[in-house]
Residue, then its C-alpha position, 0 to 999 in steps of 0.5 A: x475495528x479490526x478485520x475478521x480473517x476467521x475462514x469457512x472450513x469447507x469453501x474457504x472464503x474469508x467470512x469478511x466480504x471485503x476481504x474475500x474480495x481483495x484476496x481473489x482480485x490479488x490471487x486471480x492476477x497471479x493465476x492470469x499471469x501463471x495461464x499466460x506463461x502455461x500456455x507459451x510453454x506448452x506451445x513450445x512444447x509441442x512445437x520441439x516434440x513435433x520437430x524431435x519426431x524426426x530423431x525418435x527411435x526406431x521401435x517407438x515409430x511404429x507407436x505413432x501415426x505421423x500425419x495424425x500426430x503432426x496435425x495434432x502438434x499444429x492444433x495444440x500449438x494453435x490452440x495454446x496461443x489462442x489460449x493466450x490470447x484469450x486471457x487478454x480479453x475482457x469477459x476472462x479477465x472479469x471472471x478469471x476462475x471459471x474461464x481457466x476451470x472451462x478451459x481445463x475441462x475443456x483441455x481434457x477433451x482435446x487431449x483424448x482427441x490426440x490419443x485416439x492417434x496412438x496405438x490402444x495398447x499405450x494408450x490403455x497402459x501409459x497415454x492417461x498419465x498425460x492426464x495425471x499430469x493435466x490434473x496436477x496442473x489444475x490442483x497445484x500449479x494454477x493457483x486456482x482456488x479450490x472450488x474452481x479446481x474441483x470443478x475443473x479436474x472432475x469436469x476434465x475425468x467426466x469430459x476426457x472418459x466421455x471423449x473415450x467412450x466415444x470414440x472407443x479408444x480403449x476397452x471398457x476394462x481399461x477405461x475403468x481402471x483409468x478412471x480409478x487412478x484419475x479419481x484418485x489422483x483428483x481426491x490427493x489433488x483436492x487435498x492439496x489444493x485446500x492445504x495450499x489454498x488455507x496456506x495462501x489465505x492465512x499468508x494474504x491475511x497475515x501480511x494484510x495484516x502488518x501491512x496495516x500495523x506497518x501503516x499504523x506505526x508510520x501514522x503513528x511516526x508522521x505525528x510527531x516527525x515530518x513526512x521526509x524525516x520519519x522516511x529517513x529515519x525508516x530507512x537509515x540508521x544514521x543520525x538525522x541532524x542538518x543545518x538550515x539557512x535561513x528558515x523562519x521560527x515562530x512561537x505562539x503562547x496563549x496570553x490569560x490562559x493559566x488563570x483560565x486553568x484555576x477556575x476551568x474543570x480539566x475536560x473543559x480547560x483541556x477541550x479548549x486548548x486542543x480546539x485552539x492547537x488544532x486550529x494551528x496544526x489546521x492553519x500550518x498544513x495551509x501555510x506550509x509550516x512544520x509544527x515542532x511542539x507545544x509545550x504547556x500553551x505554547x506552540x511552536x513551528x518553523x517555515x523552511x524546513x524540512x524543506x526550503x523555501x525561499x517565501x518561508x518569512x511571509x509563509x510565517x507571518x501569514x499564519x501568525x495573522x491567521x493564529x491571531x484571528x483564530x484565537x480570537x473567533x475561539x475567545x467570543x466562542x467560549x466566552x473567555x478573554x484569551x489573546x496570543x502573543x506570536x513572536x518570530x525570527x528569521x535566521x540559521x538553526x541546526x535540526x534533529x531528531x533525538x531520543x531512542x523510544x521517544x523520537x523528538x524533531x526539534x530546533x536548536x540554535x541563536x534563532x530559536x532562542x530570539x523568536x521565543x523572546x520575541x514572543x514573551x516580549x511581544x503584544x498580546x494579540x499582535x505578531x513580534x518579529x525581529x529586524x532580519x524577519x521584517x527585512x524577508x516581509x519588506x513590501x508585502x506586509x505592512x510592519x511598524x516599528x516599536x523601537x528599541x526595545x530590551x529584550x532579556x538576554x539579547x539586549x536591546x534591539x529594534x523589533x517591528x509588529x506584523x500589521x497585515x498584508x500589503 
């Protein structure tokens, strides 16, 4: 079922909790990391402004009271680094929101404790376009979510005309019309804030979503390629063909299954198979086997690839044993005289994936051809394997030799039957 990523209008939370969840987990840590970079850069800031005082032109000193202005660049600097610091602590990061909508309200408050250094007429005329900007800063720079920042850039105007009044920095008259243009700039900077916060919502929704379209179709992939070769096939466009030696192949075929198919209802005949195939693809995953195919109620698979390994014969015979014991646990079950022939071979293949639409990974070679006579030559509820095969099994599974035996297209060749573990 698909994730509901509908927006509330007002708020713009994602009415999926899960959702709203991630989201704010993923777009705290980014404005976590943008406060952290804030606050070294505007210590520097205030750190070459208070070394600059020393080149400031004549006619602006007169603007300044240096000792004030000069404790005021220590205290800032201070405060920025232990702002800094303060991000790093547990309680900010459990609640990144309201600690950097505190802060910036708080900012404000500061902030008017260094104008009143300044001479009233500049900060009656130009000394709030500093918090013009710290109101910018909040709406757009912090990626703060709209809630928090309506909190933080109207706390800052309430706390910042607050700080005025009390320390009579300015005229009444001045104030107001400070005020006026920090209302305005907190009503655009609101409107900006939602357009961002909506864009970086149905951005975070949207690549949410092909990422799980991406996870899917790699799903998808993995069911019919091996993990290593669908990762090539993701990243290359070459063709994926390579030569194995030696790997093991093994065929399986389930003996008295199409009579089974004429007197069985399709849902039933099909529900047995996938109850028996599952088994297999159950019992290859334990032993290590990669599935190539089933074809009919046949089943195929190879140990040894994509990957090496150099046990690949008894990893073979230990799930052909354990295919054996399933289908007959499957046959008392259903109530149905089914057996499996299992044949193998040991050898060298050439392995590949074919097909555009349709990928395909598959088996080609002398040794593929051998392990399926091996089945169609073998014994109902028994393992057939060649003599290259039962060499790899010598002295860890008890073999039996069934002598020469004619084997169509290959002649004939001595063949051994699988009895157990040793």
């Amino acid at each position: 079922m698909g994730t509901d990523v509908s927006l509330d209008r007002f708020t713009l939370r994602f009415k999926d909790a899960a959702l709203e969840r991630s989201f704010r987990e993923a777009e705290d840590d980014k404005s976590v990391r943008t406060m952290r970079f804030g606050t070294l850069v505007g210590a520097l800031l205030f750190v070459f402004a208070c070394l600059s005082l020393a080149v400031i032109p004549e006619p602006l000193r007169h603007l300044l009271n240096w000792a004030d202005v000069w404790v005021s660049g220590v205290v800032v600097t201070v405060a920025c680094v232990l702002v800094y610091g303060v991000t790093f602590t547990r309680p900010f990061q459990a609640h990144p929101q309201v600690a950097l909508a505190a802060l910036c309200a708080s900012a404000s408050g500061w902030l008017a404790s260094g104008l009143r250094h300044l001479e009233p007429d500049f900060v009656a005329n130009r000394g709030f376009m500093f918090l013009v900007l710290h109101t910018f800063t909040i709406y757009s720079l912090l990626r703060m979510r709209l809630l928090p920042a309506l909190a933080a850039g109207w706390g800052s105007l309430v706390l910042y005309v607050a700080a005025m009044k009390y320390w009579h920095v300015i005229g009444d008259m001045y104030l107001v019309r400070q005020v006026f243009w920090l209302a305005a700039c907190n009503v655009w900077g609101s409107v900006i804030c939602y357009q961002v916060e909506r864009s970086l919502r149905r951005e975070y929704a949207s690549a949410l979503q092909v990422q799980r379209e991406r996870e899917r179709a790699d799903g998808l992939l993995l069911n019919i390629l091996p993990a290593p070769i669908a990762e090539r096939l993701k990243s290359s466009r070459e063709r994926i063909a390579e030569h194995a030696d030696p790997v093991t192949v093994l065929f399986a075929d389930i003996v008295g299954f199409t009579p089974l198919s004429a007197r069985k209802k399709p849902a039933e005949l099909v529900e047995l198979l996938d109850e028996v195939f599952t088994g297999f693809d159950e019992l290859a995953a334990e032993h290590g086997l990669e599935k190539i195919k089933t074809i009919g109620d046949a089943y195929m698979a190879v140990a040894g690839l994509p990957h090496a390994q150099p046990d690949h014969a008894m990893r073979a015979a230990r799930m052909a044993l354990a295919m054996v014991e399933h289908v007959e646990r499957a046959a008392q079950t259903a109530g149905e005289p089914l057996q499996v022939r299992i044949g193998m071979h040991t050898g060298a293949v050439v392995a590949g994936v074919i097909g555009r639409s349709k990928f395909s990974y598959d088996l080609w070679g002398d040794t593929v051809n051998t392990a399926s006579r091996m089945e169609s030559s073998g014994v109902p509820g028994a393992v057939h394997c060649t003599q290259a095969t039962a060499r790899h099994l010598d002295g860890d599974f008890a073999v039996r030799s069934r002598g020469p035996v004619e084997v169509k297209g290959k002649g004939t060749m001595e063949t051994f039957l699988v009895l157990g573990a040793a």
